[in-house]
C-alpha positions as CSV (number, residue, x, y, z in Angstrom):
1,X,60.6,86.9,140.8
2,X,58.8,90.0,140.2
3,X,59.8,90.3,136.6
4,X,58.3,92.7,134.3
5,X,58.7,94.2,130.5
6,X,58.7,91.8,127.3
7,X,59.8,88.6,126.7
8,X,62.8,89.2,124.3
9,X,63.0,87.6,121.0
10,X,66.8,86.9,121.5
11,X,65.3,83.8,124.0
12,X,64.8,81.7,120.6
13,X,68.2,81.7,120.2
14,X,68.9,78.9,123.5
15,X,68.9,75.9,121.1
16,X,69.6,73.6,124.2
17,X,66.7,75.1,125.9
18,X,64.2,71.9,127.1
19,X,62.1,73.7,129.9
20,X,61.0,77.9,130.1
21,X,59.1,79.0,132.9
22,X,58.0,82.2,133.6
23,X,55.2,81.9,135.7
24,X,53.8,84.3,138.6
25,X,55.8,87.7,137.1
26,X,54.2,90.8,135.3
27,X,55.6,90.1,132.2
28,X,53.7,91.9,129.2
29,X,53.6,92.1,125.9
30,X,53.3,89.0,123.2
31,X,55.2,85.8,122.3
32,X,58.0,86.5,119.3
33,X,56.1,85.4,116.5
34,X,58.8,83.1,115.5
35,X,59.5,81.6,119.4
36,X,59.9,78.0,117.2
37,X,60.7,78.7,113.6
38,X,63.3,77.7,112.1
39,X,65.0,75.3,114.1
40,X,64.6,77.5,116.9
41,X,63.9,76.2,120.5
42,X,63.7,72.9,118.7
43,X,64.3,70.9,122.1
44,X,61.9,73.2,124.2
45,X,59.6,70.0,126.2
46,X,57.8,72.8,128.9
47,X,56.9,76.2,128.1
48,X,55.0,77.8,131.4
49,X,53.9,81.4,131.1
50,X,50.7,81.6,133.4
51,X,49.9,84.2,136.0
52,X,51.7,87.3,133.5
53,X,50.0,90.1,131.4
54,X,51.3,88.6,128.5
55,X,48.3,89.5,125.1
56,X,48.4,89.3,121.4
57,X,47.8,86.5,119.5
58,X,49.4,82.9,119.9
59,X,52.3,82.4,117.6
60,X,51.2,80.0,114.6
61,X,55.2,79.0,115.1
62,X,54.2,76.7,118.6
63,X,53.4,74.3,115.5
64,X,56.9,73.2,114.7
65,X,57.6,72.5,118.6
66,X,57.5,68.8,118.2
67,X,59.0,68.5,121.4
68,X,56.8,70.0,123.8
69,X,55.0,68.3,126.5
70,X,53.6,71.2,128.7
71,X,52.0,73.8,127.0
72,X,50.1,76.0,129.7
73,X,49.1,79.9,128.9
74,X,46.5,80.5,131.4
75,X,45.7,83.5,133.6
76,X,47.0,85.8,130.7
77,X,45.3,88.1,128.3
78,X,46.1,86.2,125.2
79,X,43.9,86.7,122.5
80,X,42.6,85.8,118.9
81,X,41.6,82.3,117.8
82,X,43.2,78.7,119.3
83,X,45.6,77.9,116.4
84,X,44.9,74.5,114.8
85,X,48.8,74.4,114.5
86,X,48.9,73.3,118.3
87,X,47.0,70.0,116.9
88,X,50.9,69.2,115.6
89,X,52.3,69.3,118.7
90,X,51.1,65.0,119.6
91,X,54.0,64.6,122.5
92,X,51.5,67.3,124.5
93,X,50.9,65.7,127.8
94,X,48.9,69.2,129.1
95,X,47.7,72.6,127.4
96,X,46.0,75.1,129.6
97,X,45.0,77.9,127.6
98,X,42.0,78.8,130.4
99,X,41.5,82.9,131.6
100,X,42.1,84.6,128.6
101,X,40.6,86.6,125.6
102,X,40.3,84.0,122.8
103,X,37.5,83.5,120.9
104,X,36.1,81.3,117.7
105,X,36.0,77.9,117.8
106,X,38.0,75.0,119.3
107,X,39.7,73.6,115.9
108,X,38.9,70.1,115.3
109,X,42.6,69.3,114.5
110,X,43.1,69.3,118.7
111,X,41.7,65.8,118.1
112,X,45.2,64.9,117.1
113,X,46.7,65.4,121.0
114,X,46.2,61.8,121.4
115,X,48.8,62.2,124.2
116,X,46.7,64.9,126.2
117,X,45.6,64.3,129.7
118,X,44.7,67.7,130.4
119,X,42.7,70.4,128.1
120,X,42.5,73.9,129.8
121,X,40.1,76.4,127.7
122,X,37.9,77.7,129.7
123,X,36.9,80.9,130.9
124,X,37.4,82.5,126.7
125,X,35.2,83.5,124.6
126,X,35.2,80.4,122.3
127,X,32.0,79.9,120.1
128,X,30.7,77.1,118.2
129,X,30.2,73.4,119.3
130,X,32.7,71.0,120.7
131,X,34.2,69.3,118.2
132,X,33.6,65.4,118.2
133,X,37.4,65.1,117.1
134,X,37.7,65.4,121.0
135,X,36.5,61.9,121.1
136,X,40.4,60.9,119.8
137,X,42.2,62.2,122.6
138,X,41.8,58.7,124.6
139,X,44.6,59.8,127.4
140,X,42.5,62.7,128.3
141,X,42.0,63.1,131.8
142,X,40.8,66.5,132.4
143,X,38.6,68.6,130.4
144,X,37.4,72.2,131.4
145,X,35.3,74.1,128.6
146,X,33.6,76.0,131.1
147,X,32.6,80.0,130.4
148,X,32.5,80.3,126.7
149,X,30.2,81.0,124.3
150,X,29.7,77.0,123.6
151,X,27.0,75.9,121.9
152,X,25.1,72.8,120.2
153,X,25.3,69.6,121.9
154,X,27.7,67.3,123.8
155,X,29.4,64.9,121.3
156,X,28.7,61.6,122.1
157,X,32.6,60.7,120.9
158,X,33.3,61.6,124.9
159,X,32.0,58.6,125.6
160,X,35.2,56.9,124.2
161,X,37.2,58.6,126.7
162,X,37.8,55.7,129.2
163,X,40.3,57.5,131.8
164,X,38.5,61.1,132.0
165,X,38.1,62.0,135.5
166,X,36.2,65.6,135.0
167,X,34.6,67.3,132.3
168,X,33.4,70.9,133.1
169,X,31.1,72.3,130.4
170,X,29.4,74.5,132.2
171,X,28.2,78.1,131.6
172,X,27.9,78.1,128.2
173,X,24.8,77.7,125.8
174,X,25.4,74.2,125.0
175,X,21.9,72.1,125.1
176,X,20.3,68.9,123.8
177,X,20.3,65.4,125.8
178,X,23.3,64.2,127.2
179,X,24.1,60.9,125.5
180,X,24.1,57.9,126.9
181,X,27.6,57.2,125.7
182,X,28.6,59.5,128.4
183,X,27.3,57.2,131.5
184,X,29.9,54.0,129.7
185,X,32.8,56.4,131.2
186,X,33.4,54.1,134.7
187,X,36.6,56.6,135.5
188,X,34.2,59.9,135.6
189,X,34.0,61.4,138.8
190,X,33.0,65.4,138.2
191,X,30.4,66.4,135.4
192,X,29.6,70.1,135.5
193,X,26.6,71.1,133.6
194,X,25.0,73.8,135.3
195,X,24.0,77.3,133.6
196,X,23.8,75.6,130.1
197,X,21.9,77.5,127.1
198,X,18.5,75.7,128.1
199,X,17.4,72.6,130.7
200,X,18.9,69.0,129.5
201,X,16.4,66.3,128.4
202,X,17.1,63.7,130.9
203,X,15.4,60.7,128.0
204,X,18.9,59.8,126.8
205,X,20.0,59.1,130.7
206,X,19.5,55.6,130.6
207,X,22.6,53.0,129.3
């Protein structure tokens, strides 16, 4: 639509509200800090927002949105941390959070999204290790970590994810062997590993 300025606080106020999307405009600016509090947008199930200029942090208030189902962010300039409060959101069937600014770690309470089939964060600047909590989200389909700051080693929890399809992990400064663990996933069809902090030891590759 070609739509540019802010998105207005006043939008919280649509308490019938089930699906937002915004995508491919110029929007800028940040999210209302309370988009969800208090009872607000209570029904929202799809909130879409990618392709925008949209920055600032993500609203600790996307917590109380029990309702949501599609949570997707990317292609923004969104930054500050990934809020563990997203880890209350368990109807979330997808949350793309890839191309933006936001850095520390990938909280451990995303292990909750036990509903998630696809995980978007890539191309941050998110440090630390994957968490092994990852290992919970059994619905997961989809995973893309790739261009962060990752580090430490692949958890070998993924290997309990019996319907991912594609993992990409790579360019990022993860290292260590690749457990075995990961080889018992039949559905797997695309592991990207490539420009990884140092070579993988291959002694783990047998099952």
């Amino acid at each position: 639509m070609g739509l540019n300025g802010s998105i207005p606080p006043e939008i919280a106020n649509l308490s019938f509200l089930v699906s937002l999307d915004l995508i491919w405009n110029h929007l800028h600016g940040g999210l209302p800090k309370d988009i969800c509090s208090h009872n607000k947008l209570s029904r929202l199930e799809e909130l879409q927002l990618s392709f925008n200029h949209l920055k600032g942090e993500i609203p600790l208030s996307l917590g109380v949105c029990q309702q949501l189902e599609i949570l997707d962010f990317s292609y923004n300039n969104f930054g500050g941390h990934v809020p563990r409060e997203i880890g209350n959101i368990t109807r979330l069937t997808k949350l793309d959070l890839h191309w933006n600014n936001l850095s520390g770690i990938i909280p451990k309470e995303i292990g909750h999204l036990n509903n998630l089939e696809f995980m978007g964060l890539g191309s941050n600047k998110l440090s630390g290790s994957i968490p092994k909590e990852v290992g919970n989200m059994t619905a997961l389909i989809r995973l893309w970590l790739d261009s962060n700051s990752l580090s430490g080693t692949i958890p070998r929890e993924i290997g309990g994810l019996n319907k991912l399809e594609m993992m990409w992990s790579d360019d990022n400064k993860v290292s260590g062997s690749i457990p075995r663990e990961v080889w018992n996933v039949a559905t797997l069809l695309q592991l990207r590993l490539k420009k990884c902090g140092r070579s993988y030891s291959t002694r783990d590759w047998s099952s």
